[in-house]
C-alpha positions as semicolon CSV with decimal commas, in nm:
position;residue;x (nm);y (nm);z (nm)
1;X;-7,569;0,872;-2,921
2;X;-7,379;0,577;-3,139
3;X;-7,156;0,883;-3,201
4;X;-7,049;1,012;-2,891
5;X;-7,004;0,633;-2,776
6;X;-6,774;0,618;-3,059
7;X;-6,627;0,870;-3,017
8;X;-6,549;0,842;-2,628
9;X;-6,436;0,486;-2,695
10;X;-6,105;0,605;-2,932
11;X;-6,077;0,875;-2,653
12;X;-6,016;0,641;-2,352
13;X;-5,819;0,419;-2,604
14;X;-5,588;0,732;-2,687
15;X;-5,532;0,802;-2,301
16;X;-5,490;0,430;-2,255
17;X;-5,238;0,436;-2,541
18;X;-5,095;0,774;-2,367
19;X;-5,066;0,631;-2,043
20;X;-4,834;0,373;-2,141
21;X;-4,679;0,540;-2,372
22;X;-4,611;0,780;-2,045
23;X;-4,534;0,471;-1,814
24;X;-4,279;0,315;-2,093
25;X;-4,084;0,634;-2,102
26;X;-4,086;0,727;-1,718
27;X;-3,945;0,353;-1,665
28;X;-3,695;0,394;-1,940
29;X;-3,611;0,709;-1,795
30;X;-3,557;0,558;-1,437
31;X;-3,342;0,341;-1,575
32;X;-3,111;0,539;-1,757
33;X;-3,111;0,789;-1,442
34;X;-3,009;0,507;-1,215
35;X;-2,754;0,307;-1,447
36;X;-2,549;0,695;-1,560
37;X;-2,268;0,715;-1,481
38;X;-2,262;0,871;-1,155
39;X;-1,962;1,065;-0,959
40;X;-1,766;0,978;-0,665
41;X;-2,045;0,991;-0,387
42;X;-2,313;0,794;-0,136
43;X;-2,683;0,765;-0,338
44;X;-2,986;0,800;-0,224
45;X;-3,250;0,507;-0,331
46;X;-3,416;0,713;-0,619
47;X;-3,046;0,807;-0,733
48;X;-2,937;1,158;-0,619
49;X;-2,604;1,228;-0,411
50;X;-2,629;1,256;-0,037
51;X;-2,410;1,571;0,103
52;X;-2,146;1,356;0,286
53;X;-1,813;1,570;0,325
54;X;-1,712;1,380;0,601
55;X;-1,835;1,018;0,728
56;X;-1,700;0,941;1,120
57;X;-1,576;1,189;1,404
58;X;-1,296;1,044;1,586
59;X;-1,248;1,206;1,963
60;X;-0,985;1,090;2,179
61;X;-0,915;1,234;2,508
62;X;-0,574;1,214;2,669
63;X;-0,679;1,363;3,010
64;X;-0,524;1,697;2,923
65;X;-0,624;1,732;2,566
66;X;-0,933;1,672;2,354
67;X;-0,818;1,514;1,984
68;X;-1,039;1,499;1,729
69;X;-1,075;1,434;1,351
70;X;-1,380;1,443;1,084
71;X;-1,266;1,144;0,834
72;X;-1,369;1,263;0,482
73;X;-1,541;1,072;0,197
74;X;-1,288;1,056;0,022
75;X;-1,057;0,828;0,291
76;X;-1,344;0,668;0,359
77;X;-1,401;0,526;-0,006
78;X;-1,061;0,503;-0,053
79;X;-1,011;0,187;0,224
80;X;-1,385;0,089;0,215
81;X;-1,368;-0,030;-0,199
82;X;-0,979;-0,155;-0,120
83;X;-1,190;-0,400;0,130
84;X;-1,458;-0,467;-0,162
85;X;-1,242;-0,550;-0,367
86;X;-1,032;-0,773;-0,111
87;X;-1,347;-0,975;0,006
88;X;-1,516;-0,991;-0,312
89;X;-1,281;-1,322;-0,369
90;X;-1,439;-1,479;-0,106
91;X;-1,839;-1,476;-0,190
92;X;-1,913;-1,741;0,120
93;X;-1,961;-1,853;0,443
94;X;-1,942;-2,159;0,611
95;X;-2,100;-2,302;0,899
96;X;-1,906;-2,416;1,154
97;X;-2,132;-2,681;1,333
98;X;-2,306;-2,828;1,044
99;X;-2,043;-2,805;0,789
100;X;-2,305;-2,607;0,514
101;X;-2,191;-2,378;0,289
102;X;-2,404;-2,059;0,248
103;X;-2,367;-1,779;0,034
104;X;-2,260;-1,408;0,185
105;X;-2,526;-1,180;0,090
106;X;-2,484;-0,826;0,031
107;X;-2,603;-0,702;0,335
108;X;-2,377;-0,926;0,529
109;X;-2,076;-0,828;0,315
110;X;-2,106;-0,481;0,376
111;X;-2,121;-0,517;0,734
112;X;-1,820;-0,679;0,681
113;X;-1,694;-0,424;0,526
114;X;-1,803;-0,154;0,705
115;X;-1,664;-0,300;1,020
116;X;-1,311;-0,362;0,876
117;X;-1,293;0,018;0,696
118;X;-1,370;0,194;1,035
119;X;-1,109;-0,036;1,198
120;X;-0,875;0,115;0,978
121;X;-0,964;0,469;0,999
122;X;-0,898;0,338;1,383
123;X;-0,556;0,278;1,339
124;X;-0,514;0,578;1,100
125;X;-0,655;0,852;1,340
126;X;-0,449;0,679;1,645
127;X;-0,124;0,762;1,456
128;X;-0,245;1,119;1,367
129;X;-0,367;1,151;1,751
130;X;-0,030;1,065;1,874
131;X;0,156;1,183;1,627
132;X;-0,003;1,511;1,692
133;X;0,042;1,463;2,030
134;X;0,469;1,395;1,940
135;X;0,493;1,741;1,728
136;X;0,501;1,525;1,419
137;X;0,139;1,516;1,222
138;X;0,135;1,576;0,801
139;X;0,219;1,949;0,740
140;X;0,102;2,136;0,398
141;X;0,478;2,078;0,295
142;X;0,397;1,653;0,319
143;X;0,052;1,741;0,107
144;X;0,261;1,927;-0,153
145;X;0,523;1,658;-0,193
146;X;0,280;1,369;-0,202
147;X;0,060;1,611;-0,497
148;X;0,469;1,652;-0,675
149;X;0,466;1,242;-0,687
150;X;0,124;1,238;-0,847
151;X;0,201;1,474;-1,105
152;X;0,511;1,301;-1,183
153;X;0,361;0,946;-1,191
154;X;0,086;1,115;-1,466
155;X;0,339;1,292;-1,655
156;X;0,548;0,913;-1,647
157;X;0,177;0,775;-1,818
158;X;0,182;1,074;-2,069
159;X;0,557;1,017;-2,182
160;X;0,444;0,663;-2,226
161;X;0,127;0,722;-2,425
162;X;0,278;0,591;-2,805
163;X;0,227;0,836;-3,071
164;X;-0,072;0,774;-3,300
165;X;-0,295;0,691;-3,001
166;X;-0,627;0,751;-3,056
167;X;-0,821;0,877;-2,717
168;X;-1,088;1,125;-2,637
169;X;-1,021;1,464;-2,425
170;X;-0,658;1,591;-2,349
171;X;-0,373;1,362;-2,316
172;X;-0,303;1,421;-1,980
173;X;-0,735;1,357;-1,857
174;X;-0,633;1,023;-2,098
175;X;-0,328;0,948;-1,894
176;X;-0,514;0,992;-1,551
177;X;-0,752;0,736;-1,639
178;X;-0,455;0,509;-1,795
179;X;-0,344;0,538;-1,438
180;X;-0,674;0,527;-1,217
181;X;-0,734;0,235;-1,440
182;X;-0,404;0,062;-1,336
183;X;-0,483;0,113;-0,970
184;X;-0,794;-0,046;-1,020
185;X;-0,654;-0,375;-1,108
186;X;-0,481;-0,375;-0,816
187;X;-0,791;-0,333;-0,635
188;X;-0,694;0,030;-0,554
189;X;-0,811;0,363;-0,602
190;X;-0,583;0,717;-0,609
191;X;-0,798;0,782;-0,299
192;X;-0,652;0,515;-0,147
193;X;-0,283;0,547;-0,239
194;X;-0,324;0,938;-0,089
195;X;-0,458;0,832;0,261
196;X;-0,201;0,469;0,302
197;X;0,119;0,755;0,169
198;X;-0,022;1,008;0,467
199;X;-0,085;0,688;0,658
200;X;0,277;0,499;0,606
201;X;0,448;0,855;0,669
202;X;0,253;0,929;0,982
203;X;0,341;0,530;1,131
204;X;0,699;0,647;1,046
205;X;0,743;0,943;1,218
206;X;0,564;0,797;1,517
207;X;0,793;0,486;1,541
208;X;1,108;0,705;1,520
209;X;0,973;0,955;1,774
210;X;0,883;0,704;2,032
211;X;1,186;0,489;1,965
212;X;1,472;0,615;2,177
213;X;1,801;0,448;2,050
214;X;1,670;0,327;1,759
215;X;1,991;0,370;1,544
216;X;2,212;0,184;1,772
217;X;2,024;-0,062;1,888
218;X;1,936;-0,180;1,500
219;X;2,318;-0,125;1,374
220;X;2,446;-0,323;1,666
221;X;2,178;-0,659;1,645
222;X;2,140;-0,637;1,237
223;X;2,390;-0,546;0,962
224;X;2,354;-0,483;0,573
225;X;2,556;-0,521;0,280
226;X;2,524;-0,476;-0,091
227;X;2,768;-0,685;-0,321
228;X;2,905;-0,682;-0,646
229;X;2,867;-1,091;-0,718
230;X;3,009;-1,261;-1,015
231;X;2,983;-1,595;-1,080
232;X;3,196;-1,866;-1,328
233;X;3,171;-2,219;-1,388
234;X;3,434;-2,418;-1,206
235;X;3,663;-2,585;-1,470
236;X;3,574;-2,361;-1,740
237;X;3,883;-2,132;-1,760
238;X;3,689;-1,912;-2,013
239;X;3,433;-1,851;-1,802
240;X;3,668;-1,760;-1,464
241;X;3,895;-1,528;-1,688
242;X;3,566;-1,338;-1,793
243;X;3,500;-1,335;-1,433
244;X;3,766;-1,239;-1,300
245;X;3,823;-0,949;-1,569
246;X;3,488;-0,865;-1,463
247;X;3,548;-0,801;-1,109
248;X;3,892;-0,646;-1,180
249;X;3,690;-0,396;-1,378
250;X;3,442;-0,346;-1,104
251;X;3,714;-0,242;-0,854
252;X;3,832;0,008;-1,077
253;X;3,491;0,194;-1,125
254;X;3,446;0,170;-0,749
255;X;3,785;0,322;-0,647
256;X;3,742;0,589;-0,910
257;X;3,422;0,683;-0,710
258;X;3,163;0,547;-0,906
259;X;2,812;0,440;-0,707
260;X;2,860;0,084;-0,552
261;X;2,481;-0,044;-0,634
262;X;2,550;0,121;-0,983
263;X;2,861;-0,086;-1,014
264;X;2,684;-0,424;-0,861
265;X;2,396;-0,365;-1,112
266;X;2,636;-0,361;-1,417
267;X;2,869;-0,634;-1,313
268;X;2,682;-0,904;-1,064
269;X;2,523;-1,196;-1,221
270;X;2,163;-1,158;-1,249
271;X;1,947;-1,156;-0,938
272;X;2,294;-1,136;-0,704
273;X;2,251;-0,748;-0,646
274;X;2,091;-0,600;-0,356
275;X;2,106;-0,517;-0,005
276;X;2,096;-0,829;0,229
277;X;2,025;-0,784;0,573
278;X;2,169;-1,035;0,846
279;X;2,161;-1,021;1,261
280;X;2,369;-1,100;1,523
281;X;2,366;-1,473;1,453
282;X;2,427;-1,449;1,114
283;X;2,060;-1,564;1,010
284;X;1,953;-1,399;0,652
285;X;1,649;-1,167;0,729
286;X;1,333;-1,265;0,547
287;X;1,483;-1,627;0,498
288;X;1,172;-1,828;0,486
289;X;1,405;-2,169;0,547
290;X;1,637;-1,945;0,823
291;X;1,892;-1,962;0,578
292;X;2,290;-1,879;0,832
293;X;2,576;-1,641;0,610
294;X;2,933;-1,799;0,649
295;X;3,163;-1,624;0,846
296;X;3,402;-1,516;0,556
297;X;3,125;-1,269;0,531
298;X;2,994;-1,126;0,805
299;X;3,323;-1,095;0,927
300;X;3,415;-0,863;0,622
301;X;3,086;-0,656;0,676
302;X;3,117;-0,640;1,065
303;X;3,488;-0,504;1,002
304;X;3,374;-0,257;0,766
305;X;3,272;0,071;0,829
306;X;2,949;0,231;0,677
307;X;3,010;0,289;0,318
308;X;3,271;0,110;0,301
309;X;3,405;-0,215;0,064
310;X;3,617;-0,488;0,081
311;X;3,895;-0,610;-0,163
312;X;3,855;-0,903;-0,436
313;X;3,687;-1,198;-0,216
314;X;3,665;-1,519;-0,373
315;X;3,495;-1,883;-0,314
316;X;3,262;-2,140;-0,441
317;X;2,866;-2,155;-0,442
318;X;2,848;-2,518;-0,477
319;X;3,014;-2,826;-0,718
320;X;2,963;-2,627;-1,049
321;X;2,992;-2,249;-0,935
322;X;3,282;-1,999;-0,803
323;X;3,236;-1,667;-0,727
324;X;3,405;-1,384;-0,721
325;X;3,266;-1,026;-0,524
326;X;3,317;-0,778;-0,335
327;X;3,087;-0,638;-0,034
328;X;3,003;-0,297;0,080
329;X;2,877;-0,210;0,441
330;X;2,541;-0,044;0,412
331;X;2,410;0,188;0,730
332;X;2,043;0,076;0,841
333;X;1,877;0,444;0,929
334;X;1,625;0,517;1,148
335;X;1,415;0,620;0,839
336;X;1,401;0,298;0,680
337;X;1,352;0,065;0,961
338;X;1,060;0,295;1,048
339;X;0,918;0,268;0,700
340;X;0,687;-0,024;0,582
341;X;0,953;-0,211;0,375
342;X;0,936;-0,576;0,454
343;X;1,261;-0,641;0,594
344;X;1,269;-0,318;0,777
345;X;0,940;-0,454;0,965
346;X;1,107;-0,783;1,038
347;X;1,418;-0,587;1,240
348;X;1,174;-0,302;1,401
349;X;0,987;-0,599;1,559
350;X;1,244;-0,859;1,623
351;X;1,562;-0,843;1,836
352;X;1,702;-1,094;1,631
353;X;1,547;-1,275;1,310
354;X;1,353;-1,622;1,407
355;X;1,291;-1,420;1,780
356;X;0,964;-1,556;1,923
357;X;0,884;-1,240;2,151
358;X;0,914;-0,852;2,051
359;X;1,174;-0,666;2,125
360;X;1,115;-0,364;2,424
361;X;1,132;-0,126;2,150
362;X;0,818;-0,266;1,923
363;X;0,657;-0,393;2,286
364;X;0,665;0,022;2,372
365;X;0,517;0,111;2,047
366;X;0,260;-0,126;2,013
367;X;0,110;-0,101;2,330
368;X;0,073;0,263;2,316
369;X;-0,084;0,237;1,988
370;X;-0,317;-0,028;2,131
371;X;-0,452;0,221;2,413
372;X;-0,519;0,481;2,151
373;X;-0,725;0,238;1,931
374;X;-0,920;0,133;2,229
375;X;-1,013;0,470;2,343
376;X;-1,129;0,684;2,057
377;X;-1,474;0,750;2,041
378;X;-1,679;0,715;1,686
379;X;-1,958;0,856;1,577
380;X;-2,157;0,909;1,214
381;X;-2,103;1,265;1,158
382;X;-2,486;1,202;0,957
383;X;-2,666;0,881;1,057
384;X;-2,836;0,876;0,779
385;X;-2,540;0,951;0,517
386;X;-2,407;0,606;0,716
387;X;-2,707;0,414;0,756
388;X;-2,714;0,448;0,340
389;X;-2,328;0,353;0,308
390;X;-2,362;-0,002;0,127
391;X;-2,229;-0,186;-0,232
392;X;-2,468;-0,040;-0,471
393;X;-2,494;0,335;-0,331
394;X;-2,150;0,442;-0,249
395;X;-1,890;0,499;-0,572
């Protein structure tokens, strides 16, 4: 009987021994499982990959036609870990009435976050709706020019990869992450440059569409010029005979047809090149201190045609500087003061820089884009696919 109790004692202590043995690797398991590296996709708790093609249905319902659009993963990812990224600089919250400082959770964060990604998938389907609605949505030709600039900007990282680089894989998988890994930085993903290219083009084609009269009304309140600028200092005779051969040589270039901004990038002192944009009052677009041209030239542009340039002009910049340049009247199209450059915003918006109301043709725009956001219906396309959408499950 000693025996047996012996014996049955080293057997429970083997299953003991097994059982944790058992418990130790089905925990180190778990955690390798859940810390792999996992592909783009929403997780379940226990790690596996939810089936989530698409996240929202948009509907929107003109009273003659029914609009609608299934936004995929992969533009939802795209502008929901731009916003991560955005708010994860500000980790807290403050009380307004007591003054306390309290820390965001994650929970709260992603309601954030959630809130501010379907707000933009909002604005997004609105200009698809009504572009659709204008004759003017993305075609596969837009889809095969935007995949043309991706391949480009890869083969740009592979040109640059130095020779002797050491790297796992192909070069070009190496230069894909080189670039992925640049976007990241910026707090971007290539998700999220595809859907704000489709995005940009689609707010472009609306404005123009919309906008009748665009072209004149712009070219007659705003004008543009590019310059070929050369400074000297005033005294030094050196210095204004190396300006002045400077210029002499920049006419020549220019009347034997050479590019203008070609010319004004080889000849104008540095950081005097460029397009500047001025309205009807002569106020500099963009001028953060509403900076005024003089009238020697906005005269000369406003008496130019488009395209072309003016003769030798010549003054001073202040006590110590003279200048010498010639200026070139540049056209403002349609297609870039529908397009998201900075200035271009300023004049799409503004009858005249400094304006404090909107001008009819912005008002027009902007209201019908307002009535679209405020009437498209949204719903999960899988509640629970949603419900699970949060900081640790979706990559």
């Amino acid at each position: 009987m000693k025996k047996n109790k012996k014996k049955t004692g080293k057997t429970k202590k083997i299953v003991i021994i097994t059982c944790i043995a058992l418990v130790v690797i089905i925990a180190v398991g778990a955690i390798v499982w859940m810390s792999r590296e996992k592909e783009n996709g929403i997780y379940t708790w226990f790690g596996t990959k939810m089936k989530a093609d698409e996240i929202l249905h948009m509907t929107y319902d003109d009273g003659t036609q029914t609009y609608e659009y299934d936004i995929p993963f992969s533009e939802y990812r795209g502008v929901y870990l731009y916003y991560e990224n955005i708010l994860s600089d500000y980790n807290f919250l403050q009380n307004n009435q007591t003054g306390e400082i309290t820390m965001t959770t994650d929970s709260d964060k992603n309601n954030v976050l959630k809130e501010v990604t379907q707000d933009n998938l909002v604005e997004y389907c609105s200009l698809k709706f009504w572009a659709q609605k204008l004759g003017v949505d993305i075609t596969d030709e837009d889809r095969a020019n935007y995949q043309k600039q991706y391949e480009n900007q890869i083969a740009s990282y592979i040109e640059a990869i130095p020779e002797g680089a050491k790297y796992s894989g192909t070069k070009e998988k190496y230069a894909v992450s080189l670039y992925e890994d640049a976007l990241k930085s910026l707090g971007m993903t290539t998700d999220y440059v595809e859907y704000s290219y489709y995005k940009s083009l689609l707010n472009a084609r609306v404005k123009a569409a919309v906008s009748t009269s665009l072209y004149d009304v712009i070219n007659d309140g705003y004008f543009a010029y590019n310059q070929v600028y050369v400074t000297f200092t005033m005294g030094d005779s050196a210095s204004e005979r190396r300006a002045a051969e400077n210029i002499a040589a920049a006419l020549e270039e220019l009347a034997a047809g050479e590019d203008f901004g070609t010319v004004s990038a080889k000849y104008s002192t540095t950081g005097a090149g460029g397009i500047t944009y001025f309205d009807s009052y002569s106020r500099i677009v963009g001028s953060a201190a509403r900076n005024t041209l003089g009238s020697t030239i906005t005269d000369m542009v406003k008496s130019l045609g488009f395209g072309e340039y003016s003769g030798v002009m010549s003054g001073e910049d202040d006590e110590t500087l003279g200048y010498y340049m010639i200026v070139c009247r540049e056209e403002i199209t349609t297609d870039f003061v529908c397009g998201d450059d900075y200035f271009a915003s300023l004049m799409y918006r503004y009858p005249y820089f400094g304006a404090s109301s909107n001008s009819t043709i912005y008002d027009i725009y902007l209201n019908e884009l307002e009535a679209y956001e405020q009437n498209i219906s949204i719903a999960p396309v899988d509640e629970k696919v949603y419900n699970r959408i949060a900081i640790n499950t979706l990559y």
